[in-house]
C-alpha angles and dihedrals in degrees: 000000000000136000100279114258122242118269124217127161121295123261105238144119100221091077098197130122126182117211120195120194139166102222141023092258098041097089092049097037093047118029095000081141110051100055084038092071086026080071090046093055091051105258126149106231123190122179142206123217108188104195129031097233097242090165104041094097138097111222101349128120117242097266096039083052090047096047090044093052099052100044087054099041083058089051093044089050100043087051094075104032104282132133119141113093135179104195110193097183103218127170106261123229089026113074094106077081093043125101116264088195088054101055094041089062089046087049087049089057099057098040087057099051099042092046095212125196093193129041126194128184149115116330110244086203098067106074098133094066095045134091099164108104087190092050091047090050090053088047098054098042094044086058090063099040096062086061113033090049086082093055120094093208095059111083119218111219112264132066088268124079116215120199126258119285137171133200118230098200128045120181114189126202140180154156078288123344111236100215103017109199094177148024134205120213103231105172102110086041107048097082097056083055104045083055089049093046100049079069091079093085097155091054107034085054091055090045086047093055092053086064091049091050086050088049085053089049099057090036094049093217125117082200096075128106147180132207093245090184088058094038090052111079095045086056100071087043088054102039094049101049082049086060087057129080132206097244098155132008086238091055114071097179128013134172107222124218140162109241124215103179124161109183096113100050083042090061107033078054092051104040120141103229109227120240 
C-alpha cells in the first residue's frame, strides 16, 4: 500500500457535500478540519446526525441530555459555517438493533433532496478499529446509500418520492482508517475546530468522566477525583490531534480517509467525441 496522496477540494461546480454521523461531536472530533477548509473554499456542507445523543451526559436526565446536545451541536455547527441540518432522531447507543434497510432509505432521502457532490462518513471498511455500533450502522447504510440512491426501484423514506441521484465523490473516515488512500493537511484549520469543538460541553463532560473512571481503575481507589471542568477543554485539544498522523515532515496535522472518486471515469465515459 502506498504513502497516502494529498487531498484538496474537489473541482466542481456543483459545490455540495453531505456529511453522515452518528453523534453531535463525530464530525469535529474526526474530520473538524477538512470541512473546515471545505467552507472556506466556499462549499455548502449539510450534514446528517442519526441519533440525538439521549446517553452522552454525566449526571443529566434523558431529556435534559437530548435538549443540551442539540443545542450544542447547533453552536458547534454554526461556529464553522454550517447550518443545514437533517436530524433523524434516532436512540443513541442503540442503533446495533436498529434496521439497516430503514436508515438507508432515510440516507437515500437525503441524498436525493441535497443533491451532493461530495459524501463523507464513516468508512464501512474499518471495522477492526471500531468498537461504535452506532458509528458501524451509519457506515453500512450510508455504502449503500451512495449507490442505491441512483436506482428507481429503491424508495427513499417519506411519502414523497424524490428522483434518483448519485454522488460522484465518497470520502470515507474512521478511529483509524484501515486502508487510507488520502490526507488532508489540517494545520491552519485545527484551531477553528478545536474551538468549535470545546462547544460540545455535555459530551466532552461525559468523555471527560470516562478518564476519571480509568484514573479509579489503575489507582485502585474509588476516592479519587479530577477536576472534569478543568480537564475539559484540554480534552478536545488532546482527542482531535490523536485523531492526526505524521505523514510528511511539511504536514503538522492531517485528517486521513480513504477516496472513491469517479469524475474522471465519469468523463472519459461520457466524452463527446469531436467531428
Amino acid at each position: 500500500m502506498g504513502v497516502p496522496k494529498r487531498l484538496t477540494s474537489p473541482k466542481s461546480k456543483n459545490k455540495r457535500a453531505l456529511v453522515v454521523i452518528a453523534h453531535a461531536d463525530d464530525l469535529l472530533l474526526f474530520i473538524g478540519g477538512t470541512i473546515c477548509a471545505l467552507v472556506k473554499d466556499g462549499w455548502q456542507i449539510a450534514v446528517v446526525r442519526a441519533t440525538d445523543d439521549r446517553w452522552d451526559s454525566y449526571q443529566l436526565n434523558e431529556e435534559k441530555t437530548i435538549a443540551a446536545n442539540k443545542t450544542e451541536f447547533n453552536q458547534a455547527m454554526n461556529a464553522i459555517g454550517l447550518s443545514k441540518f437533517y436530524e433523524l432522531g434516532l436512540a443513541t447507543d442503540q442503533l446495533g438493533d436498529y434496521s439497516e434497510v430503514e436508515l438507508r432509505m432515510q440516507l437515500i432521502r437525503v441524498i436525493r433532496e441535497f443533491k451532493p457532490y461530495l459524501t463523507i462518513t464513516f468508512d464501512p471498511d474499518s471495522y477492526l478499529y471500531e468498537d461504535n455500533e452506532d458509528h458501524k450502522l451509519v457506515a453500512k447504510a450510508m455504502a449503500e446509500a451512495n449507490w442505491a440512491a441512483g436506482f428507481d426501484k429503491h424508495p427513499n423514506a417519506g411519502d414523497k418520492q424524490y428522483p434518483p441521484y448519485l454522488p460522484v465523490a465518497k470520502w470515507y473516515f474512521g478511529r483509524q482508517v484501515a486502508k487510507p488512500t488520502h490526507y488532508f493537511d489540517v494545520t491552519k484549520h485545527l484551531p477553528k475546530a478545536i474551538a468549535a469543538a470545546q462547544l460540545h460541553k455535555t459530551m466532552l463532560t461525559n468523555m471527560a468522566h470516562q478518564v476519571e473512571l480509568k484514573r479509579q481503575t489503575i489507582e485502585d481507589d474509588s476516592n479519587i477525583t479530577i477536576d472534569i471542568e478543568q480537564l475539559l477543554y484540554k480534552f478536545a485539544d488532546k482527542i482531535i490531534k490523536s485523531n492526526r498522523i505524521d505523514l510528511i515532515k511539511s504536514v503538522e496535522y492531517a485528517e486521513i480517509f480513504r477516496v472513491i472518486d469517479d469524475s474522471e471515469q465519469i468523463l472519459k465515459l461520457t466524452k463527446v467525441k469531436e467531428r
